[in-house]
N, C-alpha and C positions, 0 to 999 in steps of 0.2 A: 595371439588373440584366442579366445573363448575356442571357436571351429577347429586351431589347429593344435592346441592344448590337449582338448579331447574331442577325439575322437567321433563320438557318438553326438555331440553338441550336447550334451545333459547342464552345464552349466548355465544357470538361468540367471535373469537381471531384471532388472526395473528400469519403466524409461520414465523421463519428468519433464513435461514441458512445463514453461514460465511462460506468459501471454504478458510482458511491461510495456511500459509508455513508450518506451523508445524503440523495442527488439524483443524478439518472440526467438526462445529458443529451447533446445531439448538436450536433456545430457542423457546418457545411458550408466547407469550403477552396478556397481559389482558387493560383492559380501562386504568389501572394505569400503563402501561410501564411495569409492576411487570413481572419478569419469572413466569411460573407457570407449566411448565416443561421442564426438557433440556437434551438432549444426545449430549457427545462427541465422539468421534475418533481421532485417533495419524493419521496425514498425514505420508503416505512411500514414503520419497525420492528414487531415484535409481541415484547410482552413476557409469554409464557404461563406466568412464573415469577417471582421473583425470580434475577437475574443470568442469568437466559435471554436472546436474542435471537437473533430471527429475523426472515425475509420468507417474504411469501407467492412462492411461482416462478411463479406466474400473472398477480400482481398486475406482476413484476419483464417478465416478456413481454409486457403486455398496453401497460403504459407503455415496455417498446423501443420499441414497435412506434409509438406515439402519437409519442414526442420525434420519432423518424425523419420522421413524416409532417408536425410543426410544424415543423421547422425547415428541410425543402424547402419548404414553404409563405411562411413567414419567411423565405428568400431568392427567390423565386418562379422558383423553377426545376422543369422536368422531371426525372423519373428518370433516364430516357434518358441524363442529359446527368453521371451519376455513375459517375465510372470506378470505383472502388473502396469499398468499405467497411471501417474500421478497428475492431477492436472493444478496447477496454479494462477492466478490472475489478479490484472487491476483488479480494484474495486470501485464501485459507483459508475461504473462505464457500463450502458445498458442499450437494447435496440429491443424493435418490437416486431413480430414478424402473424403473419396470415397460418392457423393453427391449421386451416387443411393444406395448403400448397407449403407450406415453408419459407414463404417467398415475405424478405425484411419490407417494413412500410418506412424506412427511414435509416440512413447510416446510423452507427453507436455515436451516441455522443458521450463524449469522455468527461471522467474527473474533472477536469482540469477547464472545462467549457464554462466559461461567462455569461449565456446567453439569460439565463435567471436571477439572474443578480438583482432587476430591479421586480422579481414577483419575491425576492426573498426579505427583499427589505420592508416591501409593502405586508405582507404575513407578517412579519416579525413585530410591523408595527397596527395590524390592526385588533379594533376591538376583541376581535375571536379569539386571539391569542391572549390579549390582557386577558379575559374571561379566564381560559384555559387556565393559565398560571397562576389567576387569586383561585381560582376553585380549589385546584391541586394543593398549593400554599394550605388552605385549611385543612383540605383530607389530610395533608402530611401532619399538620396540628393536632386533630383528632385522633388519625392511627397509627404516628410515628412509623409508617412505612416510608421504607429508603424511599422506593420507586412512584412517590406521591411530589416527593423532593423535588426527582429527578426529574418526575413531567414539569415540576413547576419551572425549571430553569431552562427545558428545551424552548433555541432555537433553529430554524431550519438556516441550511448552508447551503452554496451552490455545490459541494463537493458530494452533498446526498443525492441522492436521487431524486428524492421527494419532487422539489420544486420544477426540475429538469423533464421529469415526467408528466406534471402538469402543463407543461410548458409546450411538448410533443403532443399532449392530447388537442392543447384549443386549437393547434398550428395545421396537421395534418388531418384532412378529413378523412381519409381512406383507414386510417387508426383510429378517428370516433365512430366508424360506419362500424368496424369490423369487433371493436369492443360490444357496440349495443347488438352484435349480433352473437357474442358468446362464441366470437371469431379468432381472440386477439391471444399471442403469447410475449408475458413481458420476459425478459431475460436478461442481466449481466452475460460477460463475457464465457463464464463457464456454464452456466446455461444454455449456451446458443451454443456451446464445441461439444457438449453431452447433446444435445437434440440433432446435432450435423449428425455424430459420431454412430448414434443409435440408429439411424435414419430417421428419425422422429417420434421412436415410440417412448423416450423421456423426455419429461419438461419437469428437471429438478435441479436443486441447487442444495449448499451446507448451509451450516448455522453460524460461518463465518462469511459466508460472503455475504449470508440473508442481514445479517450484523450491521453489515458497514452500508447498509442501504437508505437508513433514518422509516423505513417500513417497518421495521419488529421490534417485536418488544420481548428485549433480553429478560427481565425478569418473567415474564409469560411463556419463553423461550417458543416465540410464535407471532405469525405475521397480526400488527398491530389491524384491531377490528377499527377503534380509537380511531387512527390516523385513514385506515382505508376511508370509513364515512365521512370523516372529516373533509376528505381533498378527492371525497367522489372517485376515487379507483375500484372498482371493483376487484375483490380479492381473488374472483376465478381467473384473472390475467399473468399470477402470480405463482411460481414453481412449487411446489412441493418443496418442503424442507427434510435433508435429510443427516444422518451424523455426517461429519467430516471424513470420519474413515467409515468407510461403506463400499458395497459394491452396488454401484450405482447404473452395472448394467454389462453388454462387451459392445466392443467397436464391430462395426458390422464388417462382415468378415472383406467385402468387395474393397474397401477402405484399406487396406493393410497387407489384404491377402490372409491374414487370421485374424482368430477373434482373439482381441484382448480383453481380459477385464479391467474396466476402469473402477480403481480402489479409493481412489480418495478425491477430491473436490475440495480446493481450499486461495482463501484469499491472501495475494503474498504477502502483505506483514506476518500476518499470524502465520503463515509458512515461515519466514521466515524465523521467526519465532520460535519456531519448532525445530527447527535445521541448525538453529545456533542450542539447541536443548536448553531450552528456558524453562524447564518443569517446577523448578519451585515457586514460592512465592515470595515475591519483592527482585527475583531475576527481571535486569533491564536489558534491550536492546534496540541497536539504534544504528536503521537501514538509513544509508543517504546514496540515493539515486538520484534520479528525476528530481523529487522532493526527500524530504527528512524524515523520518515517523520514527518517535522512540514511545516506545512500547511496553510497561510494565506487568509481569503475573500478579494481578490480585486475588487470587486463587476461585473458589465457587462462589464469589460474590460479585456481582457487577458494581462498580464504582461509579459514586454520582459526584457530579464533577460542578463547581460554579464557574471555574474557569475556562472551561472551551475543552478540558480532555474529553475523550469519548468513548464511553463505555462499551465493550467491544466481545463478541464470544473470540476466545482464541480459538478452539475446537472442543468438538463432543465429539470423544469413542468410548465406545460403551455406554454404559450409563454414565461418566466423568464428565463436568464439565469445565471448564476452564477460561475465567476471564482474564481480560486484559484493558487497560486504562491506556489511551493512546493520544499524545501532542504530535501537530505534526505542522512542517513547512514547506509549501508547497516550493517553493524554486531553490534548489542544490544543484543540481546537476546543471539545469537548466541556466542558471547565472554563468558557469562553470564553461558552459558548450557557446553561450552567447558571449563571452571573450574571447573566446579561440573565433569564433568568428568572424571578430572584431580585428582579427591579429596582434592581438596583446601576448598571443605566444603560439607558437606550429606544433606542441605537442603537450599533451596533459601531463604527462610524466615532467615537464620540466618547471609547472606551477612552484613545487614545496623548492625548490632549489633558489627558483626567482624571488622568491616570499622572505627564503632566509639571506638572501643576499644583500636586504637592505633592514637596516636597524628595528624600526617602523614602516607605520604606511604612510610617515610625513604628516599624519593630521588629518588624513584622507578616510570617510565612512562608507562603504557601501552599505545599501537595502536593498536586498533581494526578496523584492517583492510584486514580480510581472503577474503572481495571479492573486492581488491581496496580501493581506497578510492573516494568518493562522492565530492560533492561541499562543500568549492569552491576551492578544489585543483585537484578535477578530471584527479586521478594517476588508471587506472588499474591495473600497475605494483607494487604498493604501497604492501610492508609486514606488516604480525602481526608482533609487538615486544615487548621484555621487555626491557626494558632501567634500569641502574642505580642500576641492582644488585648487594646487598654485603654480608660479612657473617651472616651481623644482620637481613639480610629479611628474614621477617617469612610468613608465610599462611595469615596472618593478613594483613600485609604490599600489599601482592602482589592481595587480594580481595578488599582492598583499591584504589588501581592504577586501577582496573578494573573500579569496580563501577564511582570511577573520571573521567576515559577515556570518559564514559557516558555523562555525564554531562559538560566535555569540548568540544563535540563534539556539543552538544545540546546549547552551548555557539555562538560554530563556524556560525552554519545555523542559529541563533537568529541575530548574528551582520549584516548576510548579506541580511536579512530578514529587517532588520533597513533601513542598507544604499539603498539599493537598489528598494524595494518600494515604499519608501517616504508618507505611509503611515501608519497615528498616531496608533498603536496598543491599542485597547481597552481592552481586554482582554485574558487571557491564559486559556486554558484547557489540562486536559493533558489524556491519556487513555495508555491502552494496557497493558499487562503482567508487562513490568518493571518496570511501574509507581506504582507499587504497594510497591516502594523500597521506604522508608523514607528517608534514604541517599542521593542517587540520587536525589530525588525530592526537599529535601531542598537544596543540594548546587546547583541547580538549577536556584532554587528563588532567592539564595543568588548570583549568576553570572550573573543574567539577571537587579536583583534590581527591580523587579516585583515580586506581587503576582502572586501564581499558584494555579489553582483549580485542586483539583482531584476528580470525581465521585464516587458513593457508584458501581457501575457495570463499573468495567475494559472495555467491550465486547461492546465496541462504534458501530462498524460496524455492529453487526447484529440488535444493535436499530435502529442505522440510515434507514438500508434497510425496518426495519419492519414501521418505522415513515413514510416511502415513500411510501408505500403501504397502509398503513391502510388511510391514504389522499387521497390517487386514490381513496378508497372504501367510503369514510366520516366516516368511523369507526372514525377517528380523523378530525376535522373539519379544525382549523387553527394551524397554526406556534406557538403561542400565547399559546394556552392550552396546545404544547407540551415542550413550555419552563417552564411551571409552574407544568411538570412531571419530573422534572431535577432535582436526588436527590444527595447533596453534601456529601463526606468522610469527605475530607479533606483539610483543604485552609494551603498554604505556604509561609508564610511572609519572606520577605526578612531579615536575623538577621545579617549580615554586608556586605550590597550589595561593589561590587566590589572593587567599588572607594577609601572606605575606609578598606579596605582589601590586605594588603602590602603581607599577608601570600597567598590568592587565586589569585594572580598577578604573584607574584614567580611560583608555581603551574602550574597555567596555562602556563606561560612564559618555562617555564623547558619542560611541554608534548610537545608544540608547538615545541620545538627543536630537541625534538624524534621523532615528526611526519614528518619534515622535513631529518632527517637522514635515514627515511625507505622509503622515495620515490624512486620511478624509480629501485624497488630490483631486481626485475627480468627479467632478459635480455631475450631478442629473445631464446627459444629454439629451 
C-alpha cells in the first residue's frame, strides 16, 4: 500500500463517492484510475405511502461519512495523503432544510417517487401550459431560436423536481413558513453533502445536477426566472450554480480529521459519462442500473427533443461546455432485483445462463414498467406485465422475457436517439450493474447492429467525478492520459444485427404489442 511503499507517505490519491438509489459508496484512486480501497453501503428507501419514496438526509450523511472512512481504511492510507474529493449523485432527489439551524423540513424524496403524478398531469394539461406552448410555438416562428422550440414542447415529469417540489410546498407548513421567511434551503443530494461537509457555509450545486432539475434553463445556462414565477418558487431557496470542476470549498477538518478539498460536484450519468471518456461528439453511453439512461455528446449545443429525450449540461470546466441528449428507463435493475425476489433465481450472475438455456421466451413479453414508462411513449399510468403465459412457461422462459424487456427497451431509446439527433454515433459504451449481463449486452449489439464496449469497472460515475477532480488538482493533467487509462472487459459484436434477424423482429414486434396493451392501466384513483 501507498504508507509502506513510501515511506514519507508522499503518494497522494483522490477519493469518489457515488450517493445511487440502491448503495452509496467511495472508491479511493491511484495515478492509474486503479481502486486501491473501497467501502460500500445498501441505500434505505422508506416507503411512507404507496408509490412514495424517500431517504432519510441523515441516515444519507451519516453513511457519507462511514463509506469515506472504510474505504481509507480498506486502502490503509492517511487523509493527508488525499488530494481531492469527488462527489457524485442521484439526480432529481432533493430535501429542504432551515438555512440557520440545518435542521431538513422533510426526508429527500426521490426520482423515482409517484407522489405528483396527478399535479403533473393536471399542468401538463392546463390552460397555462397550452398558453405557454402556442406562445413559444410563434416565438420559435418569428426568431427560429432552437430554445423557443424547446419551451414549446416542454412537459413537466414526475422525475423533475418541479412538480415534487411544489408538491412539498402545499404539504408541509413548516417549509411555507420558513420559505416566506427567506428561511428555506432547497437542495439535491450533493447540495445537502457540500452544506453537511462545509458545516454550512456553502449552499451550491454544478451545472449538471442544476440540469437534470426541470428549474434551469440550459440555453441561459441559469436557474429558469420563467419557471421560478411560473410555479411560485422563489429563486433565493435555490443553490448557487457552480462549474462541475470547481473547488467548491474543504471538508471541515472535525469531519475527517483534515481538510479536504472538494474538486468537483457532478450528477452520475454525466459522471458517468465522463469515467467512460465520452469527449466527442455523437459518443454514446448507456448506464443500466436501477434504471437505464443512455446518453449522447451533442457537443456545445443543447438538444431540443420532440420525443421525451432531455436536454442535459454534461459538465462545464473552464469556460467548455458540454451537452448531452438523454432517454432513459426508469426499471432495469429494479425488474432484475424484483425476480430474484420472486425466486425465479438465488443469484444474478446465473440470469444470462438461464436466458440462454431456453431457445425463446415461449411467446412470453415482459414490461418493465413499476414507475411508468419513459421515452418515447411517456405513460405514467403504464403497468408491469407478463404477457403470453402458458402451461409450458418455466423460470427459464420468464428470466428470459425479463432480461429481453432490457434490451428492447435499450433498442427503444437507441432508435430515437438516431432519428432525432441526426447525429452520426461514433461510439457505444456501456456501464452499470446490469451491463455486467452477457445476454443483455449481446442482444444489445445484436439490436442496435453496432459494436458495444463494456469496461473492466462497472462504477463509471465515481471515476467520472474522481477524473473531475483530480484535473481541477493536475493530479491528472489532460483528457488524453485519461483516455489512455480506459481499461476494456469486454467488446460486443454484432452476431445477426437486426435487419437480418426475422426471429429478433418477431420478438421485438410481439413486446411492442404488450407494451402498447399495458399503457394507460391505471385510472384516476
Amino acid at each position: 500500500m501507498g504508507t509502506q511503499r513510501n515511506g514519507f507517505n508522499k503518494e497522494k490519491f483522490i477519493l469518489s463517492v457515488d450517493v445511487g438509489s440502491t448503495s452509496i459508496r467511495c472508491h479511493v484512486y491511484d495515478k492509474e484510475a486503479k481502486i486501491r480501497g473501497s467501502c460500500t453501503t445498501k441505500g434505505v428507501p422508506v416507503y411512507p405511502e404507496v408509490g412514495w419514496v424517500e431517504v432519510d438526509p441523515e441516515v444519507i450523511w451519516t453513511d457519507f461519512v462511514s463509506v469515506v472512512k472504510g474505504a481509507m481504511q480498506d486502502a490503509g492510507l492517511h487523509m493527508h495523503q488525499i488530494e481531492a474529493l469527488g462527489i457524485t449523485t442521484q439526480r432529481g432527489t432533493f430535501t429542504t432544510w432551515n438555512r440557520t439551524t440545518g435542521e431538513p423540513f422533510h426526508n429527500f424524496i426521490t426520482w423515482q417517487d409517484q407522489r405528483a403524478a396527478e399535479l403533473v398531469r393536471s399542468w401538463n394539461r392546463s390552460y397555462t401550459m397550452k398558453v405557454i406552448q402556442a406562445t413559444t410555438k410563434v416565438l420559435y416562428f418569428l426568431s427560429r431560436k432552437t430554445r423557443y422550440l424547446a419551451a414549446s414542447l416542454i412537459v413537466f415529469s414526475t422525475q423533475h423536481v418541479t412538480m415534487r417540489l411544489i408538491w412539498a410546498l402545499t404539504h408541509y407548513e413548516q417549509l411555507r413558513e420558513a420559505v416566506a421567511e427567506g428561511n428555506c434551503c432547497f437542495g439535491t443530494i450533493d447540495t445537502w453533502l457540500l452544506y453537511k461537509l462545509t458545516k454550512g457555509r456553502v449552499h451550491a450545486t454544478d451545472y449538471s445536477n442544476a440540469s437534470a432539475t426541470g428549474f434551469f434553463d440550459s440555453y441561459q445556462m441559469c436557474w429558469s426566472g420563467f419557471f421560478s414565477s411560473l410555479l411560485s418558487v422563489p429563486l433565493s431557496i435555490l443553490p448557487i450554480v457552480e462549474n462541475t470542476g470547481h473547488h467548491f470549498g474543504c471538508t471541515d477538518p472535525s469531519i475527517f480529521g483534515e481538510s479536504i478539498p472538494i474538486m468537483s460536484l457532478m450528477a452520475d450519468q454525466q459522471a458517468a459519462m465522463f469515467g467512460e471518456c465520452c469527449f466527442d461528439i455523437g459518443d454514446v453511453k448507456i448506464t443500466m442500473g436501477t434504471g437505464t439512461f443512455m446518453d449522447i455528446n451533442t457537443g456545445s449545443k443543447p438538444h431540443t427533443s420532440v420525443a421525451g429525450l432531455y436536454p442535459l449540461v454534461g459538465w462545464k470546466i473552464g469556460s467548455e461546455v458540454v451537452y448531452l441528449a438523454e432517454g432513459n428507463a426508469a426499471d432495469t435493475g429494479t425488474a432484475i432485483n424484483w425476480a430474484k425476489e420472486l425466486d425465479l433465481f438465488s443469484d444474478i450472475q446465473q440470469t444470462a445462463a438461464m436466458a440462454n438455456s431456453v431457445a425463446d421466451s415461449d411467446g412470453v413479453c415482459f414490461v418493465p414498467s413499476f414507475s411508468g414508462l419513459q421515452a418515447p411513449l411517456n405513460d405514467p399510468k403504464a403497468c408491469a406485465s407478463f404477457m403470453g403465459l402458458k402451461p409450458s412457461t418455466t423460470k427459464s422462459h420468464l428470466v428470459r422475457a425479463i432480461l429481453e424487456s432490457v434490451a428492447f427497451r435499450n433498442k427503444q431509446l437507441y432508435e430515437i436517439m438516431l432519428k432525432e439527433t441526426d447525429i452520426p454515433i461514433t461510439r457505444i459504451r456501456v456501464d452499470g450493474g446490469v451491463s455486467s449481463n452477457d445476454f443483455v449486452m449481446q442482444l444489445t449489439a445484436d439490436l442496435f447492429g453496432r459494436k458495444v464496449s463494456r469496461p473492466l469497472d462497472y462504477e463509471m460515475s465515481c471515476l467520472g467525478a474522481a477524473f473531475v477532480a483530480g484535473l481541477g488538482t493536475g493530479f491528472w493533467r489532460t483528457r488524453e492520459e485519461l483516455k489512455k487509462l480506459q481499461r476494456t472487459d469486454k467488446v460486443f459484436m454484432p452476431k445477426t444485427a437486426l435487419k437480418t434477424s426475422p426471429v429478433h423482429t418477431t420478438e421485438l414486434e410481439s413486446w411492442e404489442r404488450a407494451l402498447s396493451r399495458s399503457l394507460n392501466w391505471y385510472s384516476k384513483s
